[in-house]
MIMARNU-739775 format. One record per residue (C-alpha): residue number from 1; x, y, z. Coordinates in Angstrom, 2 decimals. Example, Ala and Ser with C-alpha at 12.3 -4.5 7.8 and 13.67 -1.06 7.14 Angstrom:
BEGIN
- pos, x, y, z
- 1, 12.30, -4.50, 7.80
- 2, 13.67, -1.06, 7.14
end
This chain:
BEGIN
- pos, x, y, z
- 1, 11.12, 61.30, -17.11
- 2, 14.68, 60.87, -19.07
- 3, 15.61, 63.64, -21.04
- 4, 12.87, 66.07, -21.55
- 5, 12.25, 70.16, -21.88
- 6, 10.47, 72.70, -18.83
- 7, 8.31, 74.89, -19.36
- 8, 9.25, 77.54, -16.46
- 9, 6.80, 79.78, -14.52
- 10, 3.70, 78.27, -14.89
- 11, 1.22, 79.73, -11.88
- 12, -0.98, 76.93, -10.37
- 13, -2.63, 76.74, -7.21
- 14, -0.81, 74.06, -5.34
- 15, -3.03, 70.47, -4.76
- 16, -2.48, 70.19, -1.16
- 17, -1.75, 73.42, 0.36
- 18, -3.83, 75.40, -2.19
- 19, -0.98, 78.37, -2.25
- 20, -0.95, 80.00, -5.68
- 21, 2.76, 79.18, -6.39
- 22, 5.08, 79.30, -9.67
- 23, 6.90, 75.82, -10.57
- 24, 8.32, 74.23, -13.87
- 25, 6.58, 71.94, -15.61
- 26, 8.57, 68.86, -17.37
- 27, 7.96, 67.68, -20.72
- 28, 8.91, 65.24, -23.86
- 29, 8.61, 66.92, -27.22
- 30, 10.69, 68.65, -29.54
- 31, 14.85, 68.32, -29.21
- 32, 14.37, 66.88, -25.76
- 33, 17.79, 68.09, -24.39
- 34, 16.50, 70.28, -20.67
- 35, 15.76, 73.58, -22.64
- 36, 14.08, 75.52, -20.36
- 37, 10.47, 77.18, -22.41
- 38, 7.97, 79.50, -21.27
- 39, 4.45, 79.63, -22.66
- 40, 5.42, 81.72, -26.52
- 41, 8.52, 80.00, -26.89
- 42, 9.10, 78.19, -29.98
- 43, 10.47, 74.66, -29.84
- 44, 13.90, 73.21, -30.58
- 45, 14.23, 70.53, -33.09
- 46, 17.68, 68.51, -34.25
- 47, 19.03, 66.43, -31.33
- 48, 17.17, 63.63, -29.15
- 49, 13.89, 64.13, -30.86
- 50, 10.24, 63.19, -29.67
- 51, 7.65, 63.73, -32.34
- 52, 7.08, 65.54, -35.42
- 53, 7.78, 69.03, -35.70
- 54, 5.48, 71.73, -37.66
- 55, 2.13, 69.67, -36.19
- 56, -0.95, 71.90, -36.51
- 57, -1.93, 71.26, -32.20
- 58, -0.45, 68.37, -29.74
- 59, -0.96, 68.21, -26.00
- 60, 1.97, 66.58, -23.90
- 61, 2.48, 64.86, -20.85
- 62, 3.43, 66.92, -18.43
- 63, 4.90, 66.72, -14.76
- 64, 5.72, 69.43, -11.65
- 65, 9.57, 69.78, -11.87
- 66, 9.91, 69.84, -8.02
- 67, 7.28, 69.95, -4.92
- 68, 5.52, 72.28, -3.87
- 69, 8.13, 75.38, -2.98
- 70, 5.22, 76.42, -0.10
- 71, 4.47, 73.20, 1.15
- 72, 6.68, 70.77, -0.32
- 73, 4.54, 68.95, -1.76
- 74, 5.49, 65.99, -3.62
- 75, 2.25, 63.92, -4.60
- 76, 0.80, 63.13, -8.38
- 77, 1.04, 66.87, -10.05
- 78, 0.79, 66.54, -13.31
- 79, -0.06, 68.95, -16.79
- 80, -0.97, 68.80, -20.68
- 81, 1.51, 71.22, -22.65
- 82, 0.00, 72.62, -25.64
- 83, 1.95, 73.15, -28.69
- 84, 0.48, 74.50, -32.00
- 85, 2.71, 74.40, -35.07
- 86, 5.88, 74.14, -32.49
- 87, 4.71, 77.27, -30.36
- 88, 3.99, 76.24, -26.81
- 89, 0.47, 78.09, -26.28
- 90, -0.49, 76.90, -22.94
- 91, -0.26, 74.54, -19.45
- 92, -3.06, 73.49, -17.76
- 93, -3.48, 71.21, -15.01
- 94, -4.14, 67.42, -16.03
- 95, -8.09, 66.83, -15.49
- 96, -8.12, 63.24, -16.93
- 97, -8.81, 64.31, -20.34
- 98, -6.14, 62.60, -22.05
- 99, -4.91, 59.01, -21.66
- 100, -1.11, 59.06, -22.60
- 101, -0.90, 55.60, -21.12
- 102, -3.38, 54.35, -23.27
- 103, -2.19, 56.02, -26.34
- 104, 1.47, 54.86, -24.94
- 105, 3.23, 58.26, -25.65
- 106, 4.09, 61.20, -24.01
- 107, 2.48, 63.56, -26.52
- 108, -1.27, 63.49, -28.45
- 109, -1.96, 64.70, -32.02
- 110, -4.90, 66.64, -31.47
- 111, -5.47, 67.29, -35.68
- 112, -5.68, 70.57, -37.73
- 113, -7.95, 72.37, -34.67
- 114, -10.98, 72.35, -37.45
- 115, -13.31, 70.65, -34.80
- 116, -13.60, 71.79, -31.57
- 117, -11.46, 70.03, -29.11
- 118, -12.61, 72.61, -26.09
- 119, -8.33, 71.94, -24.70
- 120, -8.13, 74.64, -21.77
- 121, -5.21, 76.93, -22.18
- 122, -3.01, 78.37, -20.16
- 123, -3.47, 79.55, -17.25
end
């Protein structure tokens, strides 16, 4: 990923080794410019933009900032960040839910949240 945001401290368990560890998780939306977010943060807007701000609930594209810090782990580790009117509400691990390649962008406009998407939250 270019430029992009973090959101910092997310707790997963780790892919290969299993550890429950804490990493950073990269992302593109918002004033893409390195801030560093944690889940309740409001996003930046104004500089290097990706998106529209004020959307009612997106999911983005996310990716493990560095490997594993028990096992070094490297591999495929990637996340959705949820974002609901430019709050970051959650991380969860990717589970194939959403095609980003497919929709070719690194965020999803999930609508107004009047149906039922069933998007996990953070964990």
């Amino acid at each position: 990923m270019s430029a992009y945001n973090i959101v910092a401290g997310v707790s997963v368990t780790c892919p290969q080794c299993q550890a429950k560890v804490s990493v950073g998780v990269q992302f593109k939306f918002g004033a893409t410019w390195q801030y560093r977010y944690v889940v309740g943060d409001l996003l930046r807007w104004g500089g290097n933009d990706v998106g529209t701000p004020g959307r009612a609930r997106v999911v983005s594209d996310g990716a493990a900032d560095s490997p594993c810090p028990a096992c070094g782990y490297a591999g495929d580790w990637d996340f959705y960040v949820f974002i609901e009117h430019d709050r970051i509400v959650g991380v969860s691990e990717a589970d194939g839910t959403y095609d980003f390649v497919r929709a070719g962008r690194t965020h999803l406009d999930l609508g107004d949240g009047s149906e039922s998407s069933g998007s996990p939250r953070s964990r």
